[in-house]
C-alpha positions in Angstrom: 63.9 69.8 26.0 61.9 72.7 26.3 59.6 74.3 24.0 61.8 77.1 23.3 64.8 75.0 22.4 63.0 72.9 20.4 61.7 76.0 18.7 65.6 76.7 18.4 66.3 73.8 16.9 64.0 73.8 14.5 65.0 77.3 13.6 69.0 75.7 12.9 67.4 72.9 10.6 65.5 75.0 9.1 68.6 78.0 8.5 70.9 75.0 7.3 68.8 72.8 4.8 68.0 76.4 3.2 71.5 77.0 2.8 72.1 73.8 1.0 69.4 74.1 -0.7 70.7 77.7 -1.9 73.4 76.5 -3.9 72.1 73.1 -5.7 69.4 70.3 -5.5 69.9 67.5 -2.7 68.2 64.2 -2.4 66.2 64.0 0.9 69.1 61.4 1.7 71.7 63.5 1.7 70.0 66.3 3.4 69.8 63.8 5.8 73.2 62.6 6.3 74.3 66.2 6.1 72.2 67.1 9.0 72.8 63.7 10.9 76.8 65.0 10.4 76.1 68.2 12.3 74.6 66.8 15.0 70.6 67.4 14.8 68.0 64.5 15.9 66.6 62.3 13.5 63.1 62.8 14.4 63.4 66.6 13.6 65.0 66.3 10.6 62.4 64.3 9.3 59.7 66.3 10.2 61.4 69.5 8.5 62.2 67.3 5.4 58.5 66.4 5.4 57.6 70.9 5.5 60.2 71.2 2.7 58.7 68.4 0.3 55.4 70.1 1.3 56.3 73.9 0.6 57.7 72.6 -3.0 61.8 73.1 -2.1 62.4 69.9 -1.9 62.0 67.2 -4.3 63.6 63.9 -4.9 61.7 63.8 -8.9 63.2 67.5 -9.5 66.6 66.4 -7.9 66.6 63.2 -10.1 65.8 65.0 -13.4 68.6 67.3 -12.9 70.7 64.5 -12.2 70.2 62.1 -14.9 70.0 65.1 -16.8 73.6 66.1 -16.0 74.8 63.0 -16.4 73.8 62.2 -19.7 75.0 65.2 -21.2 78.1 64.1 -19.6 77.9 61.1 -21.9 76.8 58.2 -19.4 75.3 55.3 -20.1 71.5 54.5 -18.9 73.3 51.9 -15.9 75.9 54.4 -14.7 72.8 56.9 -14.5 70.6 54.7 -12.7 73.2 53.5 -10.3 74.3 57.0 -9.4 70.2 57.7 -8.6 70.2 54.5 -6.4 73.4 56.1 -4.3 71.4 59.5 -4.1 68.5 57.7 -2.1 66.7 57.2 -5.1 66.0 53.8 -5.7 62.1 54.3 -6.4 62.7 56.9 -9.5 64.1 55.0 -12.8 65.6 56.6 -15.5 62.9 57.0 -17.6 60.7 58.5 -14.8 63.8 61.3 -14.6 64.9 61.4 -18.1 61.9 59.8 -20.4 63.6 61.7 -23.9 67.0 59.7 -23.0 68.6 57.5 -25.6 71.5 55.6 -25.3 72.1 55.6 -28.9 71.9 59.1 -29.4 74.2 59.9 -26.1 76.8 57.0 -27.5 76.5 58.1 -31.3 77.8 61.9 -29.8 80.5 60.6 -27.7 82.1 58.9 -30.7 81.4 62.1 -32.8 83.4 64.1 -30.3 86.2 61.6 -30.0 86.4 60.4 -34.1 89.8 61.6 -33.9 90.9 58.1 -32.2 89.4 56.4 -34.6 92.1 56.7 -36.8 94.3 53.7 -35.8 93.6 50.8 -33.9 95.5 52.0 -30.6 93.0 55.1 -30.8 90.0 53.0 -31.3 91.2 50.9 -28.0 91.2 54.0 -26.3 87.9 55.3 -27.3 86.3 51.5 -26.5 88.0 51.6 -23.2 86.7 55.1 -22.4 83.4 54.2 -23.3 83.4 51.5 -21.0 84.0 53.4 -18.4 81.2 55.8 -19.1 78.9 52.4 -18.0 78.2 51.2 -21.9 78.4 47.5 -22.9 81.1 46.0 -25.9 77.6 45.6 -27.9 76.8 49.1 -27.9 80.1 50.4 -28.6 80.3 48.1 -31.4 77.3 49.2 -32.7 78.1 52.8 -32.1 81.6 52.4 -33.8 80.0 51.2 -37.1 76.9 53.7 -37.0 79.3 56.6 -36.6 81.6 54.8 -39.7 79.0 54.1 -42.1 77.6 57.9 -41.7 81.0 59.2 -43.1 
């Protein structure tokens, strides 16, 4: 390869991870895979990765604030949080490095408040248990949650 088309290539790197980068944060792994997918080397893309860390427009701590961020106000639970980090290429940030004002209590408590209406009958409170479980919190939790929220009314 010749100076010139390296120069070329490092001009397309450069072009694309500033597009991504345009619309959202990305991790440094999926820049990665998204540049792998379009066929650039691994070598350069590491090297540009390492200029855009450098400059600032890149940051796996900023990416995983925003993330856990998200995600708790979407009502997840501190494991789903963390486990969606880990899949980002961030296994070395923790939740409370991203998020250190998050509370599971607080995040379960508002769930609940949002969905009281199912706590009319027991089919509705299944519902509610079930759906909370799938936002990543434990039977303890809800339970706790579910008496909280009752013993405030």
């Amino acid at each position: 390869m010749t100076d010139l088309q390296g120069a070329e290539l490092v001009q397309q790197i450069r072009q694309q991870l500033l597009a991504y980068l345009r619309r959202r944060e990305y991790s440094r792994k999926e820049l990665k895979t998204r540049l792998l997918a379009k066929g650039f080397t691994g070598e350069l893309i590491e090297q540009q990765l390492d200029y855009f860390a450098d400059q600032g427009w890149q940051s796996d701590s900023r990416y995983a604030e925003q993330q856990a961020r998200s995600l708790a106000r979407k009502g997840y639970a501190s494991r789903v949080i963390d486990q969606r980090l880990r899949q980002a290429g961030l296994a070395s940030v923790s939740l409370t490095e991203a998020l250190p004002d998050y509370s599971w209590q607080s995040v379960i408590l508002a769930n609940v408040q949002k969905r009281q209406s199912l706590l009319v009958d027991e089919k509705g409170r299944n519902k509610l248990v079930r759906w909370l479980l799938a936002r990543g919190f434990d039977y303890g939790q809800i339970q706790w949650a579910i008496k909280e929220f009752q013993s405030l009314d």
